[in-house]
TORKOL-4160 file (C-alpha; in steps of 0.2 Angstrom, whole numbers, padded with zeros to 4 digits, m for minus):
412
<pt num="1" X="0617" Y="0470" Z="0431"/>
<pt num="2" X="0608" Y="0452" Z="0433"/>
<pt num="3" X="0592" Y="0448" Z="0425"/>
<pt num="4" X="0578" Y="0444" Z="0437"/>
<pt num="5" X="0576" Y="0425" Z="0443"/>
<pt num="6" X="0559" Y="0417" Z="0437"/>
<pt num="7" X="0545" Y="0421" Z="0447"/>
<pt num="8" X="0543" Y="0403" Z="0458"/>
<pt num="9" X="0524" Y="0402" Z="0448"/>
<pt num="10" X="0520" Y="0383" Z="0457"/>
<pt num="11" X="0523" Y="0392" Z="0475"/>
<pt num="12" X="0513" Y="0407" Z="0470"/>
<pt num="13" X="0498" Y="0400" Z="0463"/>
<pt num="14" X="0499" Y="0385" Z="0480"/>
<pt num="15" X="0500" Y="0399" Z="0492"/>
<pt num="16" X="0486" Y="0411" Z="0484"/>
<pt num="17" X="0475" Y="0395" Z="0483"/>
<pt num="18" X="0480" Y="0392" Z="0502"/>
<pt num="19" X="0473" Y="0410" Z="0506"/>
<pt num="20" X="0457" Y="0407" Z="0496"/>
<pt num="21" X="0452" Y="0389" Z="0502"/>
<pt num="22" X="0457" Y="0396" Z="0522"/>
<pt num="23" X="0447" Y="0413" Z="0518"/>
<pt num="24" X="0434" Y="0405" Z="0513"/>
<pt num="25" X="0432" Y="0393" Z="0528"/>
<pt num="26" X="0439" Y="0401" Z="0541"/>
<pt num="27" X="0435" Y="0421" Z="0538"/>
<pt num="28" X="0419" Y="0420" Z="0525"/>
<pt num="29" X="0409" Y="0407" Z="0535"/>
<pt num="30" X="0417" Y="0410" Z="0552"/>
<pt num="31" X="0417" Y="0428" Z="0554"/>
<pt num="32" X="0405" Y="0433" Z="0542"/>
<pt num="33" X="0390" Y="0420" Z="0543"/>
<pt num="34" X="0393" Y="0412" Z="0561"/>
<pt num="35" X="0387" Y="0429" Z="0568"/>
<pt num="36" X="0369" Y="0428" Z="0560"/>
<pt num="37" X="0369" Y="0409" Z="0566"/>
<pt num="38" X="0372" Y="0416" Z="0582"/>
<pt num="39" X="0359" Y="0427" Z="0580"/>
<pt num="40" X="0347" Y="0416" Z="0576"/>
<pt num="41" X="0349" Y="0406" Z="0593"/>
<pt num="42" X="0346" Y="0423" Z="0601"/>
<pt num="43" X="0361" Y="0434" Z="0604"/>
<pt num="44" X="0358" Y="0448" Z="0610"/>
<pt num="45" X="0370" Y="0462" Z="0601"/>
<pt num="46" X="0383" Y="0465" Z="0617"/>
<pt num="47" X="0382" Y="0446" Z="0616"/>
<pt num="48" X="0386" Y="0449" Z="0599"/>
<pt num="49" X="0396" Y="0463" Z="0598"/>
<pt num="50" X="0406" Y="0450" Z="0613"/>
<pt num="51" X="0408" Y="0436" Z="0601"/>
<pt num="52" X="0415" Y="0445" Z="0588"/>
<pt num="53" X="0428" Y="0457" Z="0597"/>
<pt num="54" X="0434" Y="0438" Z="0606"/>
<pt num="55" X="0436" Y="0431" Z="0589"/>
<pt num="56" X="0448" Y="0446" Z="0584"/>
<pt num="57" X="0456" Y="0444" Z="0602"/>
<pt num="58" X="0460" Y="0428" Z="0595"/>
<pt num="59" X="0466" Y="0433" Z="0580"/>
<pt num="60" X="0477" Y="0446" Z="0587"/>
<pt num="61" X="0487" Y="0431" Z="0599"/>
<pt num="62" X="0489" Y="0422" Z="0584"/>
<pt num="63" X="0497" Y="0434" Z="0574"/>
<pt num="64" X="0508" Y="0437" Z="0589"/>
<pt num="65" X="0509" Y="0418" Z="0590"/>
<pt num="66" X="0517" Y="0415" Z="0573"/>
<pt num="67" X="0531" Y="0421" Z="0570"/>
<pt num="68" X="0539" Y="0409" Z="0585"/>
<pt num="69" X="0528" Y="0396" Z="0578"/>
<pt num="70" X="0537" Y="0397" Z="0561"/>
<pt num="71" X="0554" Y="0398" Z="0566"/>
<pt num="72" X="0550" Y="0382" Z="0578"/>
<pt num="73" X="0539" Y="0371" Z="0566"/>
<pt num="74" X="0543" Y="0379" Z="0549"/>
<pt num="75" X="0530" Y="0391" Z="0538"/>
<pt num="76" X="0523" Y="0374" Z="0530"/>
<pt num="77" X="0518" Y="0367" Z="0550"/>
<pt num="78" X="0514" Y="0386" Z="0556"/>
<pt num="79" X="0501" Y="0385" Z="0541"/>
<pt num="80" X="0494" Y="0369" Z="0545"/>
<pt num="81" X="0494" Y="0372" Z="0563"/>
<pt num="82" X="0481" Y="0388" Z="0561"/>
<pt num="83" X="0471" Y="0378" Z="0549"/>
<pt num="84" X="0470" Y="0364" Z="0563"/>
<pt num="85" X="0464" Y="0375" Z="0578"/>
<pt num="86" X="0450" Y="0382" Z="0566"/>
<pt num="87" X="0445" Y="0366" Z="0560"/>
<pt num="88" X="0442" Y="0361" Z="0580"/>
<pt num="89" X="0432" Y="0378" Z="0582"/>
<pt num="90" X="0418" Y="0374" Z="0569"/>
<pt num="91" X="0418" Y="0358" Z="0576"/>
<pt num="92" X="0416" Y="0365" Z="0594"/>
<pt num="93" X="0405" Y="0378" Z="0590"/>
<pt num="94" X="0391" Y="0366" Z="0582"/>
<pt num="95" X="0386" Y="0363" Z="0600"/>
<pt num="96" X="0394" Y="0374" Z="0613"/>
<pt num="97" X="0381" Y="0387" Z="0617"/>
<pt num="98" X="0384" Y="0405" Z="0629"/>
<pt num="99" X="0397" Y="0409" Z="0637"/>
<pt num="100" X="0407" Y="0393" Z="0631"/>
<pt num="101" X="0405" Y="0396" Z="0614"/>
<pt num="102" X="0417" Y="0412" Z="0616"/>
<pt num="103" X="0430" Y="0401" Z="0617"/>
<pt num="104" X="0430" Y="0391" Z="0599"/>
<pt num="105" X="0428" Y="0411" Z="0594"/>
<pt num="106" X="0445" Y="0416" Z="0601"/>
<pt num="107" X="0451" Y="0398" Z="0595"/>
<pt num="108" X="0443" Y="0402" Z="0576"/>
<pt num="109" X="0451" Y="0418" Z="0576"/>
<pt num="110" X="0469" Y="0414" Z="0583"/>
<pt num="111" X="0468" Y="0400" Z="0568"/>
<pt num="112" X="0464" Y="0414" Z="0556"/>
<pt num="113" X="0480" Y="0426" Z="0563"/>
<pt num="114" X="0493" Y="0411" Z="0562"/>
<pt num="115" X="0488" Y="0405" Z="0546"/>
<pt num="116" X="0488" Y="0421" Z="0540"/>
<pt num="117" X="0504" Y="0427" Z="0545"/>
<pt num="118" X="0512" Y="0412" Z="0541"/>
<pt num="119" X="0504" Y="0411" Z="0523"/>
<pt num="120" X="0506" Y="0428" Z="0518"/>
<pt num="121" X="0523" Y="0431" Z="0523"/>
<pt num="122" X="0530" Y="0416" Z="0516"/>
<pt num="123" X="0521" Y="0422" Z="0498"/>
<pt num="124" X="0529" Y="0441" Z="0499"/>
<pt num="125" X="0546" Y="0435" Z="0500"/>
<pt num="126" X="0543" Y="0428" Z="0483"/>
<pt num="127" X="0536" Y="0443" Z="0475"/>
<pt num="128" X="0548" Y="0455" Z="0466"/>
<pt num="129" X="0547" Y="0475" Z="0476"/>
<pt num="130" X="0542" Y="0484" Z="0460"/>
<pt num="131" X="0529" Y="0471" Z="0455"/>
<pt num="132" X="0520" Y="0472" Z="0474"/>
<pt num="133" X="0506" Y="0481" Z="0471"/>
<pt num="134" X="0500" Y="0471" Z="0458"/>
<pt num="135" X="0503" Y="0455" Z="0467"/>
<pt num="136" X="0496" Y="0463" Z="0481"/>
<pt num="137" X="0479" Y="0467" Z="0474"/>
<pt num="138" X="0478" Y="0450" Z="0462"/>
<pt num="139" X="0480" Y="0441" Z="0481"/>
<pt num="140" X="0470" Y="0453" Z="0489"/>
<pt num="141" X="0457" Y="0449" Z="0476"/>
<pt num="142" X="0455" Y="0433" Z="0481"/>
<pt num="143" X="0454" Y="0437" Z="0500"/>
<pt num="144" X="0439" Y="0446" Z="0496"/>
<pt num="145" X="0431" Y="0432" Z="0486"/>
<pt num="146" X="0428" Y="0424" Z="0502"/>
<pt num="147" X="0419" Y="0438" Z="0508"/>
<pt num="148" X="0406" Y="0433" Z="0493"/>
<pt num="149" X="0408" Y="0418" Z="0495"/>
<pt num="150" X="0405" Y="0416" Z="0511"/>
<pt num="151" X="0385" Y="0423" Z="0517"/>
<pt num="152" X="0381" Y="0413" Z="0502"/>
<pt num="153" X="0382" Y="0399" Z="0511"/>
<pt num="154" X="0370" Y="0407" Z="0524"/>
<pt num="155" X="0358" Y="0407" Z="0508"/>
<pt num="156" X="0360" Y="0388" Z="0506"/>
<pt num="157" X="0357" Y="0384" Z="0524"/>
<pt num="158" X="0347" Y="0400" Z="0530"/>
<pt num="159" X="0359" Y="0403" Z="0545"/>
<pt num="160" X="0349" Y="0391" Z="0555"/>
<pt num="161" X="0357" Y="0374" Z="0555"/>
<pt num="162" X="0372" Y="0366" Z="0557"/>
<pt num="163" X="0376" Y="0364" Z="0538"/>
<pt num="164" X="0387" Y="0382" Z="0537"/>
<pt num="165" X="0397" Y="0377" Z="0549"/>
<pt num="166" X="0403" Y="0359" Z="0543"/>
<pt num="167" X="0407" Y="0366" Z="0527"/>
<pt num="168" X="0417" Y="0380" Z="0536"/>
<pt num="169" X="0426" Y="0365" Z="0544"/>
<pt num="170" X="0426" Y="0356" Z="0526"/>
<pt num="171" X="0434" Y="0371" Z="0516"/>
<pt num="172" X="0445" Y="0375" Z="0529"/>
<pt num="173" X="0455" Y="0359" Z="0530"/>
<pt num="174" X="0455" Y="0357" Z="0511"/>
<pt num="175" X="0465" Y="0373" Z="0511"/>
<pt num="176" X="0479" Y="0363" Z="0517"/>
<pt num="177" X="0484" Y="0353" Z="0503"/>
<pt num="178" X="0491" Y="0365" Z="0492"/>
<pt num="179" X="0504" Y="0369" Z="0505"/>
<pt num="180" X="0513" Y="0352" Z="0500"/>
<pt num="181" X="0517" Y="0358" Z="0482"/>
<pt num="182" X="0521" Y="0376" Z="0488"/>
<pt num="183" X="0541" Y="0379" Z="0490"/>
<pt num="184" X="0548" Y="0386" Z="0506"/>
<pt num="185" X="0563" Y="0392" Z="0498"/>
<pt num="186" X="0564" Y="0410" Z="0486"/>
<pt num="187" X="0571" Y="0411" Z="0470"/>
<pt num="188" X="0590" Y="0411" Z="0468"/>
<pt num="189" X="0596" Y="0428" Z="0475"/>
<pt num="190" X="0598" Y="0441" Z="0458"/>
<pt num="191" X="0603" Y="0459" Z="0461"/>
<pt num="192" X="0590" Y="0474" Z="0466"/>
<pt num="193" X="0577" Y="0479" Z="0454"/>
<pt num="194" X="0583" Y="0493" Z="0443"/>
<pt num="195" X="0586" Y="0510" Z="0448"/>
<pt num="196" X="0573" Y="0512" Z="0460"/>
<pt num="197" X="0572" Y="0502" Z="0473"/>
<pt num="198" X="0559" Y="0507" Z="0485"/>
<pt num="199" X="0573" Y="0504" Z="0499"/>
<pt num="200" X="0585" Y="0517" Z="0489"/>
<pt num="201" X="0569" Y="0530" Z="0490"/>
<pt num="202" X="0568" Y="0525" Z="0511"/>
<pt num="203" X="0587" Y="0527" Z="0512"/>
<pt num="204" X="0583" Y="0546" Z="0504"/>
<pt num="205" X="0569" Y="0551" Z="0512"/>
<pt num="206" X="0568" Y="0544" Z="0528"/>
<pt num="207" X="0555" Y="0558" Z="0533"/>
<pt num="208" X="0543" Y="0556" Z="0520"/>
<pt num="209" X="0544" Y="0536" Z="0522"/>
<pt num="210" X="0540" Y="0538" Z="0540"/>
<pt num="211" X="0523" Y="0548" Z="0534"/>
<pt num="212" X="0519" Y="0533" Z="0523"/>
<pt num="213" X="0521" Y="0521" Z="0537"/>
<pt num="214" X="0510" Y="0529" Z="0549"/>
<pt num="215" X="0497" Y="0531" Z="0534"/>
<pt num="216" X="0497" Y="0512" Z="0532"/>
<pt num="217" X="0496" Y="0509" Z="0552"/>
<pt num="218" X="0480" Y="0522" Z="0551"/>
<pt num="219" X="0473" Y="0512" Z="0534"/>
<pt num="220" X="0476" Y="0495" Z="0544"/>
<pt num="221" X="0467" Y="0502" Z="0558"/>
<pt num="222" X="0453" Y="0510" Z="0548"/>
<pt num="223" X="0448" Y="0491" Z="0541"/>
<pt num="224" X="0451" Y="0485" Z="0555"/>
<pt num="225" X="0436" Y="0495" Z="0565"/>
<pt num="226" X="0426" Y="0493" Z="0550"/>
<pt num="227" X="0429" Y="0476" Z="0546"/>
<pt num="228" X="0426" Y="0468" Z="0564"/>
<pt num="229" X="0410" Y="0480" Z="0568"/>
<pt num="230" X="0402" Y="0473" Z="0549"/>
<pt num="231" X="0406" Y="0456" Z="0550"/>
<pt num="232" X="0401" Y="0455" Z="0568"/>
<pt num="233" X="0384" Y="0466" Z="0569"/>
<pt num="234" X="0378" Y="0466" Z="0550"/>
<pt num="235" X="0364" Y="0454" Z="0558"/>
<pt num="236" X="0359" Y="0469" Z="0570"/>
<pt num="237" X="0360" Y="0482" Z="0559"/>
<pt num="238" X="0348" Y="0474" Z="0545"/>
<pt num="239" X="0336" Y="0468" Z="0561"/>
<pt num="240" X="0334" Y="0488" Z="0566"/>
<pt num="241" X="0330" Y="0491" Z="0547"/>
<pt num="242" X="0316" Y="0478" Z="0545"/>
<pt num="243" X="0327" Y="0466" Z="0534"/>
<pt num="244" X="0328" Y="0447" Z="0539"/>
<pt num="245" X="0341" Y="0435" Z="0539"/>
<pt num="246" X="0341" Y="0433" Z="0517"/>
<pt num="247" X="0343" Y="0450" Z="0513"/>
<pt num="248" X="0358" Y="0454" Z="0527"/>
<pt num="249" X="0365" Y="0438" Z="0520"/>
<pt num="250" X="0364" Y="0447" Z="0501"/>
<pt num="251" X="0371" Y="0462" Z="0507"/>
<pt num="252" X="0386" Y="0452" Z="0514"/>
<pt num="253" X="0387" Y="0445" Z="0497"/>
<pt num="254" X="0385" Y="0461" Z="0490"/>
<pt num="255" X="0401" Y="0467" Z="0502"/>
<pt num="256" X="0411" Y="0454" Z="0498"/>
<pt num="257" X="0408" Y="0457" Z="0479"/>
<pt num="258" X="0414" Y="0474" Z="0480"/>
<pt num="259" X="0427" Y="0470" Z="0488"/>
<pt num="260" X="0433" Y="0455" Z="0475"/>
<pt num="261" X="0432" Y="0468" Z="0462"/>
<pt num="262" X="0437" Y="0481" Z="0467"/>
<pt num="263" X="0453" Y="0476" Z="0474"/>
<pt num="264" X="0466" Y="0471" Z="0459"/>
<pt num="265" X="0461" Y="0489" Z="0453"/>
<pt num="266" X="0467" Y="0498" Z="0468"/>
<pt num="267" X="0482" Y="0489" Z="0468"/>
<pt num="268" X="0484" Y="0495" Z="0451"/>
<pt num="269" X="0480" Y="0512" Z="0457"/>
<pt num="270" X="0492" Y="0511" Z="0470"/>
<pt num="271" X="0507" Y="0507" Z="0458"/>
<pt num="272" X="0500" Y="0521" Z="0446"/>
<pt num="273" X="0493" Y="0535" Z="0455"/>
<pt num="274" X="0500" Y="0534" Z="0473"/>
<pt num="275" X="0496" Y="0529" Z="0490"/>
<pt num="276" X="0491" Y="0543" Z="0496"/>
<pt num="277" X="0479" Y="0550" Z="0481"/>
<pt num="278" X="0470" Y="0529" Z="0482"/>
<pt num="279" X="0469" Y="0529" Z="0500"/>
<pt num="280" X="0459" Y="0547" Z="0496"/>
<pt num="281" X="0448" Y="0542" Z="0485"/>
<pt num="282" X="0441" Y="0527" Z="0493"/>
<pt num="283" X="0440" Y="0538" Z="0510"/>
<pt num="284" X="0428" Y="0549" Z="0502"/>
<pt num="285" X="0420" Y="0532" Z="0495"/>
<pt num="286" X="0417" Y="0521" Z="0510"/>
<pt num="287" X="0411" Y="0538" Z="0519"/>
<pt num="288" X="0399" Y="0540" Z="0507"/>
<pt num="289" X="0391" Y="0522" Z="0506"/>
<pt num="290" X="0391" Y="0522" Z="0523"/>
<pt num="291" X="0380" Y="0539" Z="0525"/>
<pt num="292" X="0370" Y="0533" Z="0512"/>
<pt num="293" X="0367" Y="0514" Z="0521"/>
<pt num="294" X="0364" Y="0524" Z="0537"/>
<pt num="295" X="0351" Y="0535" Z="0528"/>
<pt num="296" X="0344" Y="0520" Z="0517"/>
<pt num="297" X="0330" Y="0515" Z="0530"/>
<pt num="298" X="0330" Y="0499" Z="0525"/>
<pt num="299" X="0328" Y="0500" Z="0509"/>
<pt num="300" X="0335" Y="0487" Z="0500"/>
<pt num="301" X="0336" Y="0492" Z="0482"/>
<pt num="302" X="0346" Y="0507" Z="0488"/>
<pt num="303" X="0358" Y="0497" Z="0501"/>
<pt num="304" X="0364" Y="0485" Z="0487"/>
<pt num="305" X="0374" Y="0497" Z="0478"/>
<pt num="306" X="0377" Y="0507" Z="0493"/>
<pt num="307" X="0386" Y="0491" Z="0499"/>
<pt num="308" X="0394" Y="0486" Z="0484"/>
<pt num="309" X="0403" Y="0502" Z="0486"/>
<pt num="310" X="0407" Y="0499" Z="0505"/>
<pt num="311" X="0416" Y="0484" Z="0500"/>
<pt num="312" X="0426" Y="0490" Z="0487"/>
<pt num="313" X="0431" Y="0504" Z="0501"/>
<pt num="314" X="0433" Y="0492" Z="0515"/>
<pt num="315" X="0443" Y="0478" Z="0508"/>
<pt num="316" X="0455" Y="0493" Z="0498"/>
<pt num="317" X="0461" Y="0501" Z="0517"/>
<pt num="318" X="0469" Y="0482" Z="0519"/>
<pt num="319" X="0474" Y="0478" Z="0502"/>
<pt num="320" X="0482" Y="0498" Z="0505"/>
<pt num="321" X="0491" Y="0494" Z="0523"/>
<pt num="322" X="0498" Y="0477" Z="0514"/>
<pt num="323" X="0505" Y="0485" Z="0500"/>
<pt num="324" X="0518" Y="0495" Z="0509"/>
<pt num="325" X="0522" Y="0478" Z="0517"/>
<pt num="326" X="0523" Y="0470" Z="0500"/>
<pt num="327" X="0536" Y="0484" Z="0495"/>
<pt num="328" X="0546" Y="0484" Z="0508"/>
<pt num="329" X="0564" Y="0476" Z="0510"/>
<pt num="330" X="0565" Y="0459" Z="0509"/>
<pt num="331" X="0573" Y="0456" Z="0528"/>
<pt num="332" X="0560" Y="0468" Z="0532"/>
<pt num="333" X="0543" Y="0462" Z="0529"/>
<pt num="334" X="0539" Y="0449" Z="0544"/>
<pt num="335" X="0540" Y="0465" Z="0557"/>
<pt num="336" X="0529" Y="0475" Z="0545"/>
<pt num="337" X="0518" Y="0462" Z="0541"/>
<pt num="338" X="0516" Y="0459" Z="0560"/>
<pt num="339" X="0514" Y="0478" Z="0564"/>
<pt num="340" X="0502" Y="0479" Z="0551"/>
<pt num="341" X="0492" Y="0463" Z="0557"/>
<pt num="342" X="0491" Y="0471" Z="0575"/>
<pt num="343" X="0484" Y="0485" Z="0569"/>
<pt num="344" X="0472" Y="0479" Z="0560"/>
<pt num="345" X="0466" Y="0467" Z="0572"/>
<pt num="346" X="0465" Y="0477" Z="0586"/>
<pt num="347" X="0455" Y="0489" Z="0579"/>
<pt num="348" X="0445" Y="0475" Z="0575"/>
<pt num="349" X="0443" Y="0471" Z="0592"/>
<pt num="350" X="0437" Y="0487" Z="0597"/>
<pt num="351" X="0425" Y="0489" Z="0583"/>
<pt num="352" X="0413" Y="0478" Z="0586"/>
<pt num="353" X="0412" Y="0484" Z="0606"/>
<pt num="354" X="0410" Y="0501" Z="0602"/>
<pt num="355" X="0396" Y="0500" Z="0588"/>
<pt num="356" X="0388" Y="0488" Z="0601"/>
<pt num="357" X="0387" Y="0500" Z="0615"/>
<pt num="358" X="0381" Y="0513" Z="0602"/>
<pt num="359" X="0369" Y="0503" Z="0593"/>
<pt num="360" X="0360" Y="0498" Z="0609"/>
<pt num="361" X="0358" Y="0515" Z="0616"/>
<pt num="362" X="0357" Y="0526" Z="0600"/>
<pt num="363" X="0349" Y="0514" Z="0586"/>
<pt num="364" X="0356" Y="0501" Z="0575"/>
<pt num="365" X="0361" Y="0513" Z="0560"/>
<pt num="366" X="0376" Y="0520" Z="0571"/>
<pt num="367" X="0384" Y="0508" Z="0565"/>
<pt num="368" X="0385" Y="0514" Z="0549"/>
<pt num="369" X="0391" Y="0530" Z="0557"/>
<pt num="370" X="0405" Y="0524" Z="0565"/>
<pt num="371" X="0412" Y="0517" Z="0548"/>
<pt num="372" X="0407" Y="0536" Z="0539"/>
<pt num="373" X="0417" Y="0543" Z="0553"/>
<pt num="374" X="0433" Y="0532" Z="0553"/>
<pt num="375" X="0434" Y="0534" Z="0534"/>
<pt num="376" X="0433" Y="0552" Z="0535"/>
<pt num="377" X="0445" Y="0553" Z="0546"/>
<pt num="378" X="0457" Y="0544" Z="0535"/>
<pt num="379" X="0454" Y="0553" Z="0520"/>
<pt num="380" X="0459" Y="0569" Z="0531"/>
<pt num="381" X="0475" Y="0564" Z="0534"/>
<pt num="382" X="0478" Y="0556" Z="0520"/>
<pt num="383" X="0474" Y="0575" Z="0511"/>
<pt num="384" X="0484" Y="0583" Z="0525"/>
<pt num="385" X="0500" Y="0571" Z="0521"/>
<pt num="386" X="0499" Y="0572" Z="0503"/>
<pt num="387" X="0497" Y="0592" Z="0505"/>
<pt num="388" X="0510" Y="0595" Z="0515"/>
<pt num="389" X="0524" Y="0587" Z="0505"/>
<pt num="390" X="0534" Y="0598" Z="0497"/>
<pt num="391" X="0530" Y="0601" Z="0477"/>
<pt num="392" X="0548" Y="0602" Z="0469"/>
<pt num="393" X="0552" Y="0583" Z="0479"/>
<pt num="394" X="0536" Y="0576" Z="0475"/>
<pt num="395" X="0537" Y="0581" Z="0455"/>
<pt num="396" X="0556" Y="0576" Z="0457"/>
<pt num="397" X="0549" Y="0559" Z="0463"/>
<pt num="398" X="0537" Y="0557" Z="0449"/>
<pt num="399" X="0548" Y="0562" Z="0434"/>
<pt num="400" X="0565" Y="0555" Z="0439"/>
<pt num="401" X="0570" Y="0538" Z="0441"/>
<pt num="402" X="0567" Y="0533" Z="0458"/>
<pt num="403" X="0546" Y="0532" Z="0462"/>
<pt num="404" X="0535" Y="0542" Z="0470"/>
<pt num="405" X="0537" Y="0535" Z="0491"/>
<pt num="406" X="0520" Y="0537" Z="0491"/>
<pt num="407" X="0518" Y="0523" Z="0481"/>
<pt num="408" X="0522" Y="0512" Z="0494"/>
<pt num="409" X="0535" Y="0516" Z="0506"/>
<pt num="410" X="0536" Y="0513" Z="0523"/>
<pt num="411" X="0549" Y="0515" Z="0537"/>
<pt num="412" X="0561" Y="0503" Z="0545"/>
């Protein structure tokens, strides 16, 4: 048997610091601060709820977009390319005012779906498939940093100016340079991991891997609704509690921080426990820090921790979806990771328009209720999977030398 190649550090380490710098800039300012900034110049929340579902329009072409785009540039151009349109959007955006200014949101997102396609797929393929939960969560880690990262820069600038918006612009190109150190080509080809190749467990148990791919499709979509109706109506949820522009800007913050934290111990959890048993547990966790936001009434002592715990939750439904990518077949992963993406960002799309209509007719906390409701929903059939698996092939799974499916799998 072959010893495994070295893992390509120099490309790992570039690429991750591609997805932090871009995060940062492109997600963290524009999909997390440019909404408040928008509400400051007097959005009203279907103008809002508008914006953001645009934005994830535009995110949702450009994952569609990328694959073409990186066989007829390159990954390194296709990266470059998404970081470019962003770039032009932020620039656009400084003075373009409603209904122009939805279109540098579909440009801002479709940046945000090529690069991210692009990047992330080009990273898997140098990660080993018994190491990808770990490498997952690590990367997934520092996706959620820009989540923090992100509303503070509302703090500096108040949400009011122009300031946020340069330095989303700023960020966001610097996020290229790594990308010229980065190497476009894997490792030198080794034999499969040892005995236990999450394709050997597919081949087996096609049924059972079939099961663990609709979960991740349901995870996706579950951060998905959550995701876009947060980023996209934070603004208009802490307006209908009685909190200003600095305190929604610290609960972001405080969303983001739960999600940077949290997510490298998922991963971890993942690897260790299962799928199914993680995806569970923070179910039951984001349902219940949304109940409790929704029942806070504005109360901010009790929303910080409430949040924190939202984050952690609604980052780990992602960093879950990507794991099954992550483990999957090497000459697999482009189609997952594009089905995954889809997923993800049409519910995306769909949350912010639903919680809009909701929120204007039945009060801003629905919000919050629509994220309790999705998550509960995925913890039920998460149990209902993980239940109805048989007993004696689940412990044969856990004691023998192939892994538990659950840990991972998906289907061709």
């Amino acid at each position: 048997m072959n010893a495994p190649a070295r893992l390509p550090w120099r490309s790992i380490v570039a690429l991750n610091t591609v997805s932090l710098l871009a995060q940062l800039g492109q997600f963290g300012v524009g999909f997390a601060v440019v909404p408040q900034w928008l509400a400051q110049r007097g959005f009203g929340i279907t103008q809002l709820g508008s914006f953001a579902s645009v934005q994830w329009a535009g995110m949702l072409a450009g994952i569609l977009a990328a694959p073409m785009l990186a066989r007829g540039l390159g990954a390194r151009c296709a990266v470059f390319g998404g970081l470019a349109a962003s770039v032009a959007a932020f620039a656009a955006l400084a003075t373009w005012r409603w209904p122009l200014a939805l279109v540098p949101g579909f440009l801002l997102g479709f940046g945000v779906g090529v690069r991210w396609i692009a990047n992330e797929t080009w990273l898997f393929r140098l990660i080993p498939e018994e190491m990808s939960g770990r490498f997952v969560g690590a990367h997934e880690t520092l996706i959620a940093i820009a989540g923090l990262l992100g509303p503070a820069v509302a703090l500096l600038d108040g949400a009011r100016g122009a300031t946020a918006l340069w330095i989303g612009a700023l960020v966001t190109a610097m996020a290229g340079l790594p990308l010229f150190v980065a190497s476009l080509r894997a490792p030198a080809a080794v034999a499969p991991a040892p005995p236990a190749g999450i394709e050997a467990v597919l081949s087996s148990l096609p049924r059972t891997a079939d099961i663990a791919l609709r979960l991740g499709l349901l995870a996706a979509a579950v951060a998905g609704l959550g995701d876009g109706a947060l980023y996209g109506l934070m603004a208009k949820f802490c307006e209908g509690n009685g909190l200003g522009a600095t305190p929604c800007a610290l609960l972001l913050v405080c969303l983001g921080l739960g999600g940077a934290i949290g997510q490298y111990p998922v991963g971890w959890a993942a690897d260790r426990c299962g799928v199914l048993a993680t995806t569970t547990a923070c179910g039951v966790a984001g349902a219940a820090a949304a109940v409790a936001l929704a029942l806070a009434g504005g109360r901010f002592a009790l929303a910080v921790p409430a949040m924190l715990v939202l984050g952690v939750a609604s980052n780990a439904f992602l960093t879950l979806a990507c794991i099954t990518v992550a483990a999957a077949p090497r000459a697999q992963i482009d189609r997952r990771m594009r089905a995954v993406s889809v997923v993800f960002t049409l519910g995306s799309i769909s949350g912010p328009l639903l919680a809009a209509q909701t929120m204007a007719r039945l009060g801003a906390n629905l919000l919050m209720w629509q994220i309790a409701f999705v998550c509960v929903t995925l913890c039920a059939y998460a149990l209902g999977v993980r239940h109805g698996l048989s007993a004696p092939a689940a412990q044969k799974h856990r004691n023998g030398a192939a892994p538990d499916p659950r840990r991972g799998a998906t289907a061709s």
